[in-house]
C-alpha positions, 0 to 999 in steps of 0.5 A, a space after each residue: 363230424 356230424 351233428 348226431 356224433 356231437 349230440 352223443 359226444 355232449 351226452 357222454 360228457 354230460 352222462 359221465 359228470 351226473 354219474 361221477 357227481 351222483 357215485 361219489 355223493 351216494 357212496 358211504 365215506 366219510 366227509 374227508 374221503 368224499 371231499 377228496 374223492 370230489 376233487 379228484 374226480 372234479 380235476 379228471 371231469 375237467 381234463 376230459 372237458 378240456 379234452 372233448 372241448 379240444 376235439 370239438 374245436 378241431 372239428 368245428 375247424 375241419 368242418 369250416 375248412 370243408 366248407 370254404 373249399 365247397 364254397 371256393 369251388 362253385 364260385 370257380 364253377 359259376 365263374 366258369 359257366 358265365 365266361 363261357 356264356 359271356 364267350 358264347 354271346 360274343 362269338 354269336 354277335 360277332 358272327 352276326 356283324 359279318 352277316 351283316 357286313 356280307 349282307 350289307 356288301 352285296 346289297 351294295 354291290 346290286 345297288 351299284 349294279 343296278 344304278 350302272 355305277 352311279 349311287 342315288 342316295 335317298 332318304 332309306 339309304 341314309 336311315 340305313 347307312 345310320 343303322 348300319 353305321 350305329 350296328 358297327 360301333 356297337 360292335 366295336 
């Protein structure tokens, strides 16, 4: 229920005790009758109390409820998007630790090749197989 429908809601409830209050002070009876009359409408101004009170505590409800589902599904949505993005990343960074397993595996191919199989190891080679080494255990 929107908050307009309980601010007419809590006006008709307010309207109907001033009225029912005013109609039966205003009215010409004698003091019995009018005591009478006041109880009567005080036990029937407090039951609609009662009841207006019950329908407001149940829409209070369903609207905490309504809620709680929007706020459980956008924590499902943002949960989604993010192991989707975590997914994405790991396939890129995987596919980028191939490339350069490739890379890596040609340049020592040609390295080999040029050499005529014997390997000369210099001081680059070693930085490099250090990164290369550093690339591959962060991967793992």
């Amino acid at each position: 229920m929107s908050s307009n429908k309980l601010y007419f809601v809590g006006g008709l409830f307010l309207g109907t005790i001033i009225g029912g209050t005013l109609g039966v002070l205003l009215a010409p009876s004698s003091g019995m009758e009018t005591r009478k009359k006041l109880a009567e409408g005080s036990e029937e101004m407090l039951g609609n109390a009662y009841d207006q009170a019950v329908e407001y505590g149940e829409n209070l409800k369903e609207q905490f409820q309504d809620m709680q589902e929007q706020f459980t599904e956008r924590v499902n949505e943002y949960k989604n998007q993010i192991e989707n993005k975590i997914q994405e990343i790991q396939d890129e960074v995987e596919q980028d630790i191939a490339d350069l397993n490739e890379e890596l595996e040609a340049l020592e191919k040609e390295e080999s090749e040029s050499t005529g199989g014997a390997k000369v190891i210099t001081k680059e080679d070693s930085e490099r197989d250090a990164k290369i080494e550093a690339i591959k255990n962060a991967a793992e």
